[in-house]
C-alpha positions, 0 to 999 in steps of 0.5 A, spaced: 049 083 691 046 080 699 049 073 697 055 073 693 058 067 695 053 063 691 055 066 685 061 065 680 064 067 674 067 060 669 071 064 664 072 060 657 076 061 652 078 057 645 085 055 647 081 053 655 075 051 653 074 047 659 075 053 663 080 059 663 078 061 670 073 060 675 073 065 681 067 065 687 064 072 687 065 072 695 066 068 701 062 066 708 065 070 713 063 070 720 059 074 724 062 082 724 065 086 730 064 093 731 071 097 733 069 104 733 064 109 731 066 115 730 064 122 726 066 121 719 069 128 719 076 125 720 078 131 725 072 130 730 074 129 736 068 127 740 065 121 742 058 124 742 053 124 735 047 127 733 041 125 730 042 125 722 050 126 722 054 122 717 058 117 721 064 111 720 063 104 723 071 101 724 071 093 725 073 086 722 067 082 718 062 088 717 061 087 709 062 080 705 064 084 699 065 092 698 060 097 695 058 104 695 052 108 691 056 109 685 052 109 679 045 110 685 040 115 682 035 115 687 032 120 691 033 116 699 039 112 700 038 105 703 037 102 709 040 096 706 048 095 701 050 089 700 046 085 705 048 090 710 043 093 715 046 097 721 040 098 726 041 105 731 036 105 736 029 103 735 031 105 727 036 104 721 041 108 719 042 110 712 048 106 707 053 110 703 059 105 704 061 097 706 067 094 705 069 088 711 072 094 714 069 100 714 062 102 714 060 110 713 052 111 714 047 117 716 045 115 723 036 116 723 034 123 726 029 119 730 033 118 734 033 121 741 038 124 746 042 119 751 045 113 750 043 109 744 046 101 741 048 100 734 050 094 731 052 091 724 048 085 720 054 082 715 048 077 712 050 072 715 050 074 723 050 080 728 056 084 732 056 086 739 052 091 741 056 098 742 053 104 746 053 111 743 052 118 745 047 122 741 046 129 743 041 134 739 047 137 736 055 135 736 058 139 730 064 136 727 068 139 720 070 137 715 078 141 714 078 140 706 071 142 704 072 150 706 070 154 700 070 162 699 063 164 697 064 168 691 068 163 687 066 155 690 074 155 689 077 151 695 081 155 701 087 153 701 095 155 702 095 157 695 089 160 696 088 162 701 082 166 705 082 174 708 078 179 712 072 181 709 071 174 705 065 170 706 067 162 706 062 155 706 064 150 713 061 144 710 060 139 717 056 134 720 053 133 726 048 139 726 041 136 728 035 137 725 032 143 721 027 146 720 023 144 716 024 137 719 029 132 714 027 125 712 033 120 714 037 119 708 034 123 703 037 127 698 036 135 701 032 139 696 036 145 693 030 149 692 028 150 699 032 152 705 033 147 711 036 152 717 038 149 723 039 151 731 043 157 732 050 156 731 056 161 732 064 161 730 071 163 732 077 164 727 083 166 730 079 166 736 075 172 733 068 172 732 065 171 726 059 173 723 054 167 721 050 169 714 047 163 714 046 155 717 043 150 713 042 143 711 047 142 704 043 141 698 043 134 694 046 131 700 044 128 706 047 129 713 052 134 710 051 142 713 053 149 711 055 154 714 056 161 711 061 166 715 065 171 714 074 172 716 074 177 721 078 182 721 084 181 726 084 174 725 090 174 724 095 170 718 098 163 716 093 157 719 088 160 723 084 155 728 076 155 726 071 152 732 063 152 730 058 151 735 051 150 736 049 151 743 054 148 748 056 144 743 063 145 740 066 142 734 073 140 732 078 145 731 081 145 723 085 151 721 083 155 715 090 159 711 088 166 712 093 171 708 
């Protein structure tokens, strides 16, 4: 809804037939303030992102009401929810979620290496401008989306993984593939979407790669296949992902 504050709803009822409630959908609200960009893999720790990644916007005023794709059944997500645009660069990122408080989007691939501005447009007005870093690749995982291959089932202290194990990193942050991926659509299952070389550590071990590639019906999302080096070691054992120079946060995965 791009204007809810133009919109009411006049609740009737036969003991309050002049109007039981009357309620505005939403109000004016002044132009939005941008706080903070960052990975929306909430364990990132770098400031730098990369073109295609998955990234949350924290400020006051971003969005008049909240929305997300619940219900969306399209094949490209939006550049526009609720009347809120975010412009990156020269382009616009891709919409999954606005609230007045926090905006997750998909930043375009189109954009290029160095330093690059964002704003937010509410519908009523545009924030300050920020600068941020993009690089080709600054991975960024997600400590609760690590699976075991063989059953899909979560790795965690009740389950936990092992040597030998083949296990599923879901990230952001790698970049573009090959073939290239379009800003926001949804990645096709039935074809493969390889990115830039990666490598891993487990336990400070190094860990073979079988595969790194773009995950299927989602955009900005990544998997990588790996699987638990001998020697690894038990307990909560840090895993690092890397493509190139660049290194991404560290989670810690339960190895029995």
């Amino acid at each position: 809804m791009e204007r809810p504050e133009q919109y009411y709803v006049d609740s009737r009822t036969e003991k309050h037939p002049d109007g039981a409630v009357r309620a505005q959908f939403g109000t004016m609200i002044q132009p939005p303030v941008i706080e903070g960009v960052v990975s929306a893999s909430p364990d990132a720790t770098s400031p730098i992102l990369a073109p295609g990644a998955l990234i949350s916007i924290f400020g006051r005023n971003l969005a008049k009401v909240k929305g997300d794709l619940s219900g969306w059944e399209g094949q490209v997500i939006p550049e526009s929810l609720n009347a809120v645009v975010v412009g990156a660069g020269q382009h616009r990122a891709r919409l999954l979620h606005v609230s007045p408080t926090q905006i997750n989007a998909q930043l375009p691939f189109e954009l290029p290496p160095g330093t690059q501005t964002l704003a937010v447009n509410n519908g009523n007005g545009i924030s300050n401008i920020v600068a941020i870093t993009v690089a080709p690749a600054a991975p960024a995982v997600f400590a609760d989306a690590i699976l075991k291959r063989a059953d899909n089932s979560l790795v965690t202290a009740r389950n936990p993984a092992q040597a030998g194990d083949v296990i599923v990193v879901y990230l952001t942050g790698l970049g573009q593939t090959t073939p290239a991926l379009t800003t926001g659509k949804l990645v096709d299952g039935g074809r493969t979407f390889s990115t830039v070389a990666v490598t891993a550590t487990l336990g400070g071990k190094d860990a073979e790669v079988l595969f790194s590639t773009a995950a299927p019906g989602f955009p900005g999302m990544y998997q990588v296949a790996l699987r638990v080096p001998a020697g690894a070691g038990a307990g909560n054992v840090p895993l690092v992902v890397r493509a190139g120079q660049a290194s991404s946060n560290t989670v810690n995965v339960t190895v029995r």
